[in-house]
FIKOLZA-1660 file (N, C-alpha, C; in steps of 0.1 Angstrom, whole numbers, plus 5000, padded with zeros to 4 digits):
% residues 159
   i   px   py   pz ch aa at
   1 3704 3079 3904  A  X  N
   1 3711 3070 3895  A  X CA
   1 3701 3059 3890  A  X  C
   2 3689 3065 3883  A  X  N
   2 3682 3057 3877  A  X CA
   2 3687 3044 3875  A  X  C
   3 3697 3047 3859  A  X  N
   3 3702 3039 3852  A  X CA
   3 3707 3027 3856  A  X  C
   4 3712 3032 3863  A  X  N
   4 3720 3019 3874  A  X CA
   4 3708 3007 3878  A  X  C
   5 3699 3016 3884  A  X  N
   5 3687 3006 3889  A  X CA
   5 3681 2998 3878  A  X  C
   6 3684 2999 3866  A  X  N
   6 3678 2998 3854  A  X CA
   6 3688 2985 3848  A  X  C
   7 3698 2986 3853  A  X  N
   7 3712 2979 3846  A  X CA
   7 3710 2967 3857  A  X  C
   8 3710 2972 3868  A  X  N
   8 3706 2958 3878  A  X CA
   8 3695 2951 3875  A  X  C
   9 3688 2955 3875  A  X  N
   9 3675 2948 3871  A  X CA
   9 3673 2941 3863  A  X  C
  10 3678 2945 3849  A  X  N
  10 3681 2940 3837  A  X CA
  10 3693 2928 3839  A  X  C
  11 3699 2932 3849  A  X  N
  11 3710 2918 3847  A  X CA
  11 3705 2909 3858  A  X  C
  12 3700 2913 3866  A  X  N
  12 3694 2900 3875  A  X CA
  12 3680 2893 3870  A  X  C
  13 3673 2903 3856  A  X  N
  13 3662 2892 3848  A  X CA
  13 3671 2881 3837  A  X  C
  14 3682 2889 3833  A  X  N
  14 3689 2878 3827  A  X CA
  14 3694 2867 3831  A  X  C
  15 3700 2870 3844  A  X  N
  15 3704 2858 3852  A  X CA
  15 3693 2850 3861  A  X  C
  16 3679 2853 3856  A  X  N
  16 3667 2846 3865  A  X CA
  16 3665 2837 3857  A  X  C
  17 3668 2831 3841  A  X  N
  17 3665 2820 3838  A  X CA
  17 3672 2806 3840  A  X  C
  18 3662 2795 3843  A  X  N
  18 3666 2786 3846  A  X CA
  18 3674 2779 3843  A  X  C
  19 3683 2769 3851  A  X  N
  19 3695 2762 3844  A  X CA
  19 3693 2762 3833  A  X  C
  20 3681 2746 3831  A  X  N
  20 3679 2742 3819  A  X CA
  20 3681 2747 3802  A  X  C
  21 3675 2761 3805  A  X  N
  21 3673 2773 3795  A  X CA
  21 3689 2777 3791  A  X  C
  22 3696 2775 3801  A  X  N
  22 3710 2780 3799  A  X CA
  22 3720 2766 3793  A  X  C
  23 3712 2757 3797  A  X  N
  23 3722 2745 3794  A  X CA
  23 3721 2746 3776  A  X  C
  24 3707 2751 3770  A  X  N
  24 3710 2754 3753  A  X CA
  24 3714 2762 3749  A  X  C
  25 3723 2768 3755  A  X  N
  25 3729 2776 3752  A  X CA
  25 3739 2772 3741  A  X  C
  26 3750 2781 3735  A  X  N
  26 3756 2778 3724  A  X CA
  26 3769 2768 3728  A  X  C
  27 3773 2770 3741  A  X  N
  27 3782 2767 3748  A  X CA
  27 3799 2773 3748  A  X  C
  28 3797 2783 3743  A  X  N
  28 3803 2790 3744  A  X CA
  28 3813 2799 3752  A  X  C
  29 3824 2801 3754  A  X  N
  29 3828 2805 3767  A  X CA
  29 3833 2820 3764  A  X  C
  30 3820 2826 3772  A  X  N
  30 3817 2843 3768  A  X CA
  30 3833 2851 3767  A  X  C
  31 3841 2844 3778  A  X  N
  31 3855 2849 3787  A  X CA
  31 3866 2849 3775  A  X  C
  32 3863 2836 3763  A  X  N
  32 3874 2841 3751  A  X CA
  32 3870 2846 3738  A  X  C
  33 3855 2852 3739  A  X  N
  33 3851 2859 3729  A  X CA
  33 3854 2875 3727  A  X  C
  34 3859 2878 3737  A  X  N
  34 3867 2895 3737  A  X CA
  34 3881 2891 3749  A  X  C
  35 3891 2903 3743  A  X  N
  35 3904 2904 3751  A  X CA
  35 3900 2916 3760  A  X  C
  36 3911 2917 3768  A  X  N
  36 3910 2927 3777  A  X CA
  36 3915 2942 3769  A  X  C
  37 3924 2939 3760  A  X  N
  37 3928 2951 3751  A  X CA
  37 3916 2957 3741  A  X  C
  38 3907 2946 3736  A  X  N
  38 3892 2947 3728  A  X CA
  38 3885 2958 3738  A  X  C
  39 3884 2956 3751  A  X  N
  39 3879 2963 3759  A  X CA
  39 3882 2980 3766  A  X  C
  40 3896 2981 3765  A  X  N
  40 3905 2991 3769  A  X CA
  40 3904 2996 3762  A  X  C
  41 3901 2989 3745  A  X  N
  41 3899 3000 3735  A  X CA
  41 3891 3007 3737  A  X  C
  42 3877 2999 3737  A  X  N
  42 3862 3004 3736  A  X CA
  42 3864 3020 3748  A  X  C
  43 3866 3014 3760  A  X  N
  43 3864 3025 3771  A  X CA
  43 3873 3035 3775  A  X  C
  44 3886 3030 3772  A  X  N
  44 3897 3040 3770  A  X CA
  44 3901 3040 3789  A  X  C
  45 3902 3028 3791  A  X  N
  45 3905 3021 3803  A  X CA
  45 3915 3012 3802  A  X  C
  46 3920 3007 3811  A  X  N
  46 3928 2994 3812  A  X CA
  46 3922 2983 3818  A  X  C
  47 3920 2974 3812  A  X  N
  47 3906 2963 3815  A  X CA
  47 3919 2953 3819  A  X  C
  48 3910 2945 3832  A  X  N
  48 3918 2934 3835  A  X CA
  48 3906 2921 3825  A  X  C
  49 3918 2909 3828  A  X  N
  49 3912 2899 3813  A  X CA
  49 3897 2895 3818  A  X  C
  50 3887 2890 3819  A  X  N
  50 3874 2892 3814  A  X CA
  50 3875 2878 3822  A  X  C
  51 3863 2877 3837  A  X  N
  51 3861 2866 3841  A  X CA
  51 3847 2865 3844  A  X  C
  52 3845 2848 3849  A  X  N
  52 3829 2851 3851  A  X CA
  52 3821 2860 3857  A  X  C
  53 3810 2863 3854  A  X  N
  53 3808 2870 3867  A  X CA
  53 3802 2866 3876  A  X  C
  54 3800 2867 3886  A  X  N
  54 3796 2856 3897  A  X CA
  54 3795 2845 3897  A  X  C
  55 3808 2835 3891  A  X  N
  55 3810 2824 3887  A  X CA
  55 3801 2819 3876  A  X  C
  56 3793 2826 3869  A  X  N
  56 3785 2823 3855  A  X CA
  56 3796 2817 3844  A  X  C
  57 3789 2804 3842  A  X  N
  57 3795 2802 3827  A  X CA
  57 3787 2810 3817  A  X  C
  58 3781 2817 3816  A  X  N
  58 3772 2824 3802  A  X CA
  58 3777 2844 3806  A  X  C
  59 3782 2842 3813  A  X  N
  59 3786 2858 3816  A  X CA
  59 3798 2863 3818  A  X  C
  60 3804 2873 3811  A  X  N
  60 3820 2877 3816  A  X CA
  60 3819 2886 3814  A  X  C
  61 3827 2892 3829  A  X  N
  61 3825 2908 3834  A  X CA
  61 3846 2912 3827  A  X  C
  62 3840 2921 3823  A  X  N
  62 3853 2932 3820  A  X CA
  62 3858 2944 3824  A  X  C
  63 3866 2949 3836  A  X  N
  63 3870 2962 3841  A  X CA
  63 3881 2962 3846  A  X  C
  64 3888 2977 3851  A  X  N
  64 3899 2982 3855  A  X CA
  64 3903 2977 3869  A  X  C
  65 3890 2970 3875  A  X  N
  65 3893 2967 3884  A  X CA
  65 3890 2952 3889  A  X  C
  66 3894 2947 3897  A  X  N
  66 3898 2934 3902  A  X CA
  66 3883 2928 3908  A  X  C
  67 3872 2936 3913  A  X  N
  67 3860 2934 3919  A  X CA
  67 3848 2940 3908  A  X  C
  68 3832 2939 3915  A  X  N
  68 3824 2940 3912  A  X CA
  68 3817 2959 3919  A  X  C
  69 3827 2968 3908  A  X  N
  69 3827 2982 3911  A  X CA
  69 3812 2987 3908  A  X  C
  70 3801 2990 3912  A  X  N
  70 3790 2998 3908  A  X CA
  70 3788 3012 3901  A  X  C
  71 3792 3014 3887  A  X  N
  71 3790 3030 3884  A  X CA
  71 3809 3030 3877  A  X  C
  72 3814 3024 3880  A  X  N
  72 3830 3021 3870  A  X CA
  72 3827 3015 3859  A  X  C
  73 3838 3020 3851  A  X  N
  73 3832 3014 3836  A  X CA
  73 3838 2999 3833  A  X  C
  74 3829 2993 3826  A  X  N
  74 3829 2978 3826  A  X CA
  74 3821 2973 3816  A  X  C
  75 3825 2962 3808  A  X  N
  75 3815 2960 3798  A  X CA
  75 3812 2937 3805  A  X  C
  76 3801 2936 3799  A  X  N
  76 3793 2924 3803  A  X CA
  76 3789 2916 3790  A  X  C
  77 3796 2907 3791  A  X  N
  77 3795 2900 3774  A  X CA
  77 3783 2886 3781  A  X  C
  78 3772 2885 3777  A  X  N
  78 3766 2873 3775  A  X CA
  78 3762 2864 3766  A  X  C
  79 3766 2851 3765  A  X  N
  79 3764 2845 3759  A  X CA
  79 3746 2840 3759  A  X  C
  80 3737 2836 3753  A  X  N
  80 3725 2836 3756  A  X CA
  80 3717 2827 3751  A  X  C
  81 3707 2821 3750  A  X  N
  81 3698 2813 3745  A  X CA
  81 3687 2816 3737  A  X  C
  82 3681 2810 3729  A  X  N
  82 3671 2820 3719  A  X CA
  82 3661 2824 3727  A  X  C
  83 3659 2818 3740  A  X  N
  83 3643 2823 3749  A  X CA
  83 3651 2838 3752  A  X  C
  84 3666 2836 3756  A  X  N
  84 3663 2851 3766  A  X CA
  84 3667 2861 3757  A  X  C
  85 3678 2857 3742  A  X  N
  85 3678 2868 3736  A  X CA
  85 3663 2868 3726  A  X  C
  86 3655 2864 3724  A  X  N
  86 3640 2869 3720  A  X CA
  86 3635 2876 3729  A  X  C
  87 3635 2872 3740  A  X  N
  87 3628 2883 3752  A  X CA
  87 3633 2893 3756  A  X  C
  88 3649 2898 3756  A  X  N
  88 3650 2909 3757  A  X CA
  88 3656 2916 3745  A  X  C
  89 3658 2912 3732  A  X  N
  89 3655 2922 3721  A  X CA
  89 3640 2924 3716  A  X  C
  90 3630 2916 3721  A  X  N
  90 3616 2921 3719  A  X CA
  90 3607 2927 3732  A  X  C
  91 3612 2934 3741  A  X  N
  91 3606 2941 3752  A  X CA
  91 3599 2948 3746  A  X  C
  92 3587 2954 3756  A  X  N
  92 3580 2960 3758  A  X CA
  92 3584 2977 3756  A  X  C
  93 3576 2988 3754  A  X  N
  93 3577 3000 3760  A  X CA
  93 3590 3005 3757  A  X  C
  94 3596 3011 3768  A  X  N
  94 3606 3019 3769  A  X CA
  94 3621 3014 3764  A  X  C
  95 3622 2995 3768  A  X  N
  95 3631 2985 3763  A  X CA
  95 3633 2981 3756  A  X  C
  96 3619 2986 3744  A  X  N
  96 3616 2977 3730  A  X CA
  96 3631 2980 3721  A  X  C
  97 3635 2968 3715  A  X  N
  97 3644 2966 3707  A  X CA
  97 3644 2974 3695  A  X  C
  98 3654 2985 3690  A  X  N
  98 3658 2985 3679  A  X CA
  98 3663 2976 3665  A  X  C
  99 3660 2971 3656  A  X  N
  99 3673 2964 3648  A  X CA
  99 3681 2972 3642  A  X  C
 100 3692 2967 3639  A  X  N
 100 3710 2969 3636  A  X CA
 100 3710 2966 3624  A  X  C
 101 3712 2971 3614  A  X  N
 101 3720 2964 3605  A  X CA
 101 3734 2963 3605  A  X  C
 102 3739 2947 3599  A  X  N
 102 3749 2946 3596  A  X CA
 102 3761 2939 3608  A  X  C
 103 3757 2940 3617  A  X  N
 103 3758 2926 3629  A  X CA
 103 3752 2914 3626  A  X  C
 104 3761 2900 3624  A  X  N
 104 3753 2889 3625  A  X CA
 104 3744 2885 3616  A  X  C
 105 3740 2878 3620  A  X  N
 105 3722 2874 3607  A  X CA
 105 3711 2885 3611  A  X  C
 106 3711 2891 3629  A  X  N
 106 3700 2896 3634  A  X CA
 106 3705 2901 3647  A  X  C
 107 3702 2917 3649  A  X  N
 107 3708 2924 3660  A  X CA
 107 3701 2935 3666  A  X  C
 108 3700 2939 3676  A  X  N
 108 3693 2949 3684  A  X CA
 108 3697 2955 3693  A  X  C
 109 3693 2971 3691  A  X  N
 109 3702 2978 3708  A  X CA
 109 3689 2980 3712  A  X  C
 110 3691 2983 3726  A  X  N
 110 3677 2985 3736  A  X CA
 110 3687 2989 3747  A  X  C
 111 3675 3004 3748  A  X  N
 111 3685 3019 3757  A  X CA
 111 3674 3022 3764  A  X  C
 112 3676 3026 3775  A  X  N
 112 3668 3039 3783  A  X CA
 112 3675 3044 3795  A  X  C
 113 3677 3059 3793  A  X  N
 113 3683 3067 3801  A  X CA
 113 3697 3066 3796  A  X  C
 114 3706 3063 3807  A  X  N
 114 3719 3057 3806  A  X CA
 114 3724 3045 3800  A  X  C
 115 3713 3036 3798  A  X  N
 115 3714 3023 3801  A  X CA
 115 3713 3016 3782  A  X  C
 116 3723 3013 3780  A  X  N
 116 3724 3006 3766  A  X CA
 116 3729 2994 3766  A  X  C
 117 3725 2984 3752  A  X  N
 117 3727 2973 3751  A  X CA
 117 3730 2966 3738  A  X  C
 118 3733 2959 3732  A  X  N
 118 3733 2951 3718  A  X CA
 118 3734 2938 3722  A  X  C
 119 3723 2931 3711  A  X  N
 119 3722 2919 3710  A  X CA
 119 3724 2914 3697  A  X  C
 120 3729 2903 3694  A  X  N
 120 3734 2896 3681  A  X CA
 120 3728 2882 3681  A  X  C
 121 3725 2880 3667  A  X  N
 121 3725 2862 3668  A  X CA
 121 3732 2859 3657  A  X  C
 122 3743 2855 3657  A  X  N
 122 3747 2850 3646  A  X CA
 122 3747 2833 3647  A  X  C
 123 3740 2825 3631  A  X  N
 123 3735 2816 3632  A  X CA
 123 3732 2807 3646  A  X  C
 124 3737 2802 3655  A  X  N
 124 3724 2791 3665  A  X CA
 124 3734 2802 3675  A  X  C
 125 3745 2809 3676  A  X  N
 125 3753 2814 3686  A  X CA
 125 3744 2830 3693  A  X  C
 126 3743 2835 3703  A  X  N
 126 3737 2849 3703  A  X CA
 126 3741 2853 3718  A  X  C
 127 3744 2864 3715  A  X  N
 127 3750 2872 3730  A  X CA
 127 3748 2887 3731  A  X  C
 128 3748 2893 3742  A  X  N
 128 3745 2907 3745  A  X CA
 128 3760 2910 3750  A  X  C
 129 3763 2928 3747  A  X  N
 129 3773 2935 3747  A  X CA
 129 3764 2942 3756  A  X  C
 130 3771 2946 3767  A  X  N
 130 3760 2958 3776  A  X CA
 130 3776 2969 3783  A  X  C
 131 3779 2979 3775  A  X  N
 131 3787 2987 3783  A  X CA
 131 3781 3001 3794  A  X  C
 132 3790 2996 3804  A  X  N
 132 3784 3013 3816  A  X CA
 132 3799 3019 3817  A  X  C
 133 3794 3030 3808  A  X  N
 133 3808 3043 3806  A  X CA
 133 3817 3042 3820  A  X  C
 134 3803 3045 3832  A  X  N
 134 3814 3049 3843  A  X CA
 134 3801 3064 3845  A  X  C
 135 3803 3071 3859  A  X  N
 135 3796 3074 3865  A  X CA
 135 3801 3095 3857  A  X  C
 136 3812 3093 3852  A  X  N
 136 3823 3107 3851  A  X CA
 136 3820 3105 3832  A  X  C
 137 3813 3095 3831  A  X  N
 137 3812 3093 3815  A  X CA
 137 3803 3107 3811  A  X  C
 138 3805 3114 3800  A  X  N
 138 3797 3122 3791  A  X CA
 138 3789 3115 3780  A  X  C
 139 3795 3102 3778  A  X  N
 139 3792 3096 3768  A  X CA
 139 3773 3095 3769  A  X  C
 140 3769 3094 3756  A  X  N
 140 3751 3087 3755  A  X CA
 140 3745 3081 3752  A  X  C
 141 3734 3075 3753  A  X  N
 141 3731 3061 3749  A  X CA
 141 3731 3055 3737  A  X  C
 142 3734 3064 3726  A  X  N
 142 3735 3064 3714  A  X CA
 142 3753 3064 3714  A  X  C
 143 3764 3069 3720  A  X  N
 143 3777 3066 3716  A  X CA
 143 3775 3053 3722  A  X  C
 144 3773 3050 3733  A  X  N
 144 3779 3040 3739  A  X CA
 144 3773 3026 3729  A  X  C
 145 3759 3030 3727  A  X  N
 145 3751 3017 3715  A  X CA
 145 3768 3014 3703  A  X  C
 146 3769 3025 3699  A  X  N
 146 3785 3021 3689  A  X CA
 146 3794 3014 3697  A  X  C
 147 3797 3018 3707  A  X  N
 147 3812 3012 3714  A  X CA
 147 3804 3001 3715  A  X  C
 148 3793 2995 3722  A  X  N
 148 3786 2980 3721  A  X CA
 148 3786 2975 3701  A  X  C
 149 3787 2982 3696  A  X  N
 149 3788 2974 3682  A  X CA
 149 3797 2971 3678  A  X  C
 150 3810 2978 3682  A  X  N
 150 3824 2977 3679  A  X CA
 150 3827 2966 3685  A  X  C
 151 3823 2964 3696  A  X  N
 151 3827 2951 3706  A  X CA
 151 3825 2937 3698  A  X  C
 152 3806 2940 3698  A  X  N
 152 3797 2928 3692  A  X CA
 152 3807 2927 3678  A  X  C
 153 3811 2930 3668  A  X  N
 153 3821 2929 3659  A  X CA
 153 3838 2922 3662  A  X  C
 154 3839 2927 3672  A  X  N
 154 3851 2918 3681  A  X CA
 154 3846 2902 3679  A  X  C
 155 3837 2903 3690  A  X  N
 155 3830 2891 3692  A  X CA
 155 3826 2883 3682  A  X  C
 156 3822 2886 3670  A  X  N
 156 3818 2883 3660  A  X CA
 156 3828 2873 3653  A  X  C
 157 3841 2880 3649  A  X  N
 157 3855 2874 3646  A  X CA
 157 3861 2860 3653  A  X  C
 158 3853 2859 3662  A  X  N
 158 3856 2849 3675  A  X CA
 158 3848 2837 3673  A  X  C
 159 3838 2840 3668  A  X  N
 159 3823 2829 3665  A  X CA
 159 3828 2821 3652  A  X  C
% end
């Protein structure tokens, strides 16, 4: 389960930046920028309503279930700062960002293996859509990049 290790990773460099970095944030509160039904659409699940995730104000976890399931489908809305969304829509190698048109002012998916993402900045606001199908998914990094654009378009309406 590569991917997985790839999804952790990626979300524990997101969550490695400093308060401070997060205090410029847009201030935004990730938790009422998508519904739970925005969600159930995308996955074709029944999403409970969308709370911090590990008590993060810049992050809100969305799933069928009441905990922190590994490999169940769930999507992760972050709100972000211009250091971390420049740094991870401009990675390196394998992570390097795509652009999007037609999200926002400026948007990027960034995939490997299993593992997909979208990022948006609309004017000083910017956040990442990151869905994981679920372990029984067929889906690929390329559908799931759509269901993350559909979302980021949710979100959008909300800004």
């Amino acid at each position: 389960m590569p991917s997985y290790r790839i999804l952790l990773a990626l979300a524990a460099a997101s969550l490695a930046v400093s308060p401070p970095a997060f205090a410029q944030a847009s201030g935004k509160d990730p938790c009422t920028l998508l519904t739970a039904a925005d969600v159930s659409s995308a996955l074709g699940i029944t999403s409970r309503p969308g709370r911090p995730y590990l008590g993060s104000t810049h992050v809100c976890y969305f799933a069928a279930d009441t905990g922190y399931v590994i490999g169940a489908p769930s999507v992760t809305l972050m709100v972000m700062t211009p250091v971390a969304f420049q740094n991870q829509s401009h990675m390196p190698g394998a992570l390097a960002g795509h652009a999007l048109a037609g999200l926002g002012d400026e948007a990027y998916s960034v995939s490997s293996g299993g593992y997909a993402k979208v990022l948006v900045r609309k004017g000083t606001v910017m956040f990442s859509v990151t869905i994981v199908a679920g372990e029984k998914s067929k889906a690929t990094p390329a559908q799931i990049v759509e269901m993350e654009k559909t979302l980021a378009t949710k979100v959008l309406a909300h800004i």
